[in-house]
N, C-alpha and C positions, 0 to 999 in steps of 0.2 A: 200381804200374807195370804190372802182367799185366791190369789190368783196361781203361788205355789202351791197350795191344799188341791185347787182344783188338777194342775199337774202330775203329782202324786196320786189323786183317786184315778186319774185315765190311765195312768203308767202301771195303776194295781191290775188293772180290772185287761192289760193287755193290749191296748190302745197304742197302734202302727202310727209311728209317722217317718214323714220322709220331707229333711230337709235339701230344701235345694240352694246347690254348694256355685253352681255357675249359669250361665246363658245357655240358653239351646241353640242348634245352628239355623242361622238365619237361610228365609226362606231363597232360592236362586231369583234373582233376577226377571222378567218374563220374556220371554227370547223377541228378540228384534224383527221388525216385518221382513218378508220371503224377499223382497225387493231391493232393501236396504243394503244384506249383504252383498248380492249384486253388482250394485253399483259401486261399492266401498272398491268391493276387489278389481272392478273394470277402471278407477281412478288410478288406483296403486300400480297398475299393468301400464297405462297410458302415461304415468308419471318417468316410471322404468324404459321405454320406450324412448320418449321425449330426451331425459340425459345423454341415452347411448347416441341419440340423431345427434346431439348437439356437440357431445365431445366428436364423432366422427366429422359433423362440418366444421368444427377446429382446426383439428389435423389438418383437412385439406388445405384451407384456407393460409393454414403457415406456410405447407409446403407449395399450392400455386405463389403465395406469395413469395418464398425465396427462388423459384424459379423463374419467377418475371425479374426479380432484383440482379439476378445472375445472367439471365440475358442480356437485361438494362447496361451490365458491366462490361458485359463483354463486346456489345455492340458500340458503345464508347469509347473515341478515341484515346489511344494511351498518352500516358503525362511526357513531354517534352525533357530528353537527356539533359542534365544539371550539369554545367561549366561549373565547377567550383572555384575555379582560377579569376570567372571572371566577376561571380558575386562580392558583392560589399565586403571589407574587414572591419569591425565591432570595436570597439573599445573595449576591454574586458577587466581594463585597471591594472595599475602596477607592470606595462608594456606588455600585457598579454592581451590575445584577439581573441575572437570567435566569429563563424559565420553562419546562419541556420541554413540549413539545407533543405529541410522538410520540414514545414509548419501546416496549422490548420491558417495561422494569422495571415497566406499569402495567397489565401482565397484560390481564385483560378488560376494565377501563377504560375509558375515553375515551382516545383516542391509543393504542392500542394498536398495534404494527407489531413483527413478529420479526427484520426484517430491516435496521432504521434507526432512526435517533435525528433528531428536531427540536428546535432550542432555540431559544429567542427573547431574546439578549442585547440587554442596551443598559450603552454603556460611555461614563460621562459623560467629561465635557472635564477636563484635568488630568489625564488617567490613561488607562493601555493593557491591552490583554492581557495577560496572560503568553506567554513563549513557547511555541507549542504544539507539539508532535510526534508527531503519529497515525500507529504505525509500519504499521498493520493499515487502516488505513481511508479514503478518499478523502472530500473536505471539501470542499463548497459552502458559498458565505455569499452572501445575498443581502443588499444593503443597503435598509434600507426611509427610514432616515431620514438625513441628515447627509453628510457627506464628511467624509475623513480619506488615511489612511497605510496601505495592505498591506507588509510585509516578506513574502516568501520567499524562505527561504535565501537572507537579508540583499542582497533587490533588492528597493528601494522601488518603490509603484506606485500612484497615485494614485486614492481609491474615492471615490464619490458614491450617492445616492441612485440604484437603478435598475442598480445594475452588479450582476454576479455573476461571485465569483471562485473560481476551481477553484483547489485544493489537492491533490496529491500525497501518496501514502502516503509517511511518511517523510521529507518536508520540514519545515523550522521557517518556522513562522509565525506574526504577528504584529498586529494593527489595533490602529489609533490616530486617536481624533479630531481633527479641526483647525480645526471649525465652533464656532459660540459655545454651539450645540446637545450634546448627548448623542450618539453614534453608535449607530445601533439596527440590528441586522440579524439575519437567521435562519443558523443555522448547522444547517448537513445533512447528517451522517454515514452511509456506508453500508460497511460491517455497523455495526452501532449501539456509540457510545459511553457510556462509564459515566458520567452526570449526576453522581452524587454527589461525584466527583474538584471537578469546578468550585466546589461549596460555598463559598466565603471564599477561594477559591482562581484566580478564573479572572481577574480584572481586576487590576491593581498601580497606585500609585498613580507618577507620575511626580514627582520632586525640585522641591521648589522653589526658588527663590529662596533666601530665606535659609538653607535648609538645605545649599545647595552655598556658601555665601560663608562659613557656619560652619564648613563640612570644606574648603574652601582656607586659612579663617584658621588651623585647625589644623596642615595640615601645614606651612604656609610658617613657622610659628609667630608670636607677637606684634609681630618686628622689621619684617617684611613685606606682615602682615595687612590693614594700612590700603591700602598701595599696591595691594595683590592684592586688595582689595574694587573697589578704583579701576576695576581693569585688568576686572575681571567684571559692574562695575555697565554698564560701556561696550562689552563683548562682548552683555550681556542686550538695551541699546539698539537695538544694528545687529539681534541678532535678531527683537526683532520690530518692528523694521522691514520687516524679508523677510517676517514670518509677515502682517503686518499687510496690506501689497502681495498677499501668496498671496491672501490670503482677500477682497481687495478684487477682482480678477481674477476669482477663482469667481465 
């Protein structure tokens, strides 16, 4: 109470005050020695400097360096004309071949390339690829002989002698003949595929006939076997009927 009494008699009597509400501004800093800055900015300049030297001996350095690489090329002898009548035929499975023509795997060989792979399949009639899936590598095929069937990623598209079809890293794909011929074409990877995988491996043969009327007689079992021959020997009919028409058209 004596301490608001006291309040009251200084408030009577006209007694100024003056609260204070915030911080004043703090004092600057003391400026840094005449020297310091100096050198601060002689570093920053010499730092600036240093970059621009070093990207410009970059550049250089690439370009002497592709310039030595391109003489290096060109001053070495060129790769040896490729007989392909007289290289190996492959296995390919299902009476289909292949031969590579250009690998990295044949070192200083004939068909030597670091960078790509050539094969030269032929996939007779009755039978197709396997499905193939190059998750690394983009895939040309040219076709030299026949017409057939391209699938990728299950959209059919009709090949002939003279087409070329680009393939996608990481798409499934497929060729099938449909001529009375073999379908022959080059296939052309780049970065290069492993040939050896293809071995016994790269062609399947397609079902035939009696091997799909066998495996319906099967499941339908003995009661309905006769009828369900009936009903496929007359689905086979209508098919090639169509296939017979496709190939009259071509």
């Amino acid at each position: 109470m004596a301490s608001y009494a006291l309040l009251a008699r200084l408030l009577a009597e006209g007694a100024e005050f003056k609260w204070k509400t915030s911080r004043g501004p703090k004092p600057p800093p003391p400026p840094p020695p005449p020297g310091v800055t100096f050198y601060v900015k002689l570093a920053a300049v010499g730092c600036a400097i240093g970059a621009g030297l070093g990207v410009y001996a970059y550049i250089t350095y690439r370009r002497k360096l592709r310039e030595h690489r391109l003489r290096r090329m060109s001053s070495a002898p060129h790769e040896p004309i490729i007989d392909t009548n007289r290289l190996a035929a492959l296995e390919a499975g299902a009476g289909g071949k292949f031969r590579v023509l250009v690998s990295p795997d044949l070192g200083a060989a004939e068909g030597y390339a670091p960078h790509m792979s050539v094969l030269w399949v032929e996939v007779p009639r009755g039978s197709r690829t396997r499905t193939l899936v190059n998750e690394e590598q983009a895939t040309v095929y040219y076709i030299l002989r026949g017409y057939g069937i391209v699938a990728r990623d299950d959209e059919p598209a009709d090949i002939k002698a003279g087409d070329t079809v680009i393939v996608r890293p990481g798409s499934r794909h497929s060729l099938q003949p449909l001529s009375s011929d073999a379908l022959v074409f080059l296939q052309i990877a780049s970065p290069a595929l492993d040939a050896t995988e293809h071995e016994d491996r790269l062609v399947k043969a397609l079902p035939r006939r009696d091997s799909m009327l066998a495996s319906f007689a099967r499941i339908a079992g003995t009661q309905n076997g006769a009828r369900l021959e009936r009903a496929a020997s007359d689905l086979q009919e209508s098919y090639s009927k169509i296939i017979a028409s496709y190939i009259g058209v071509q």
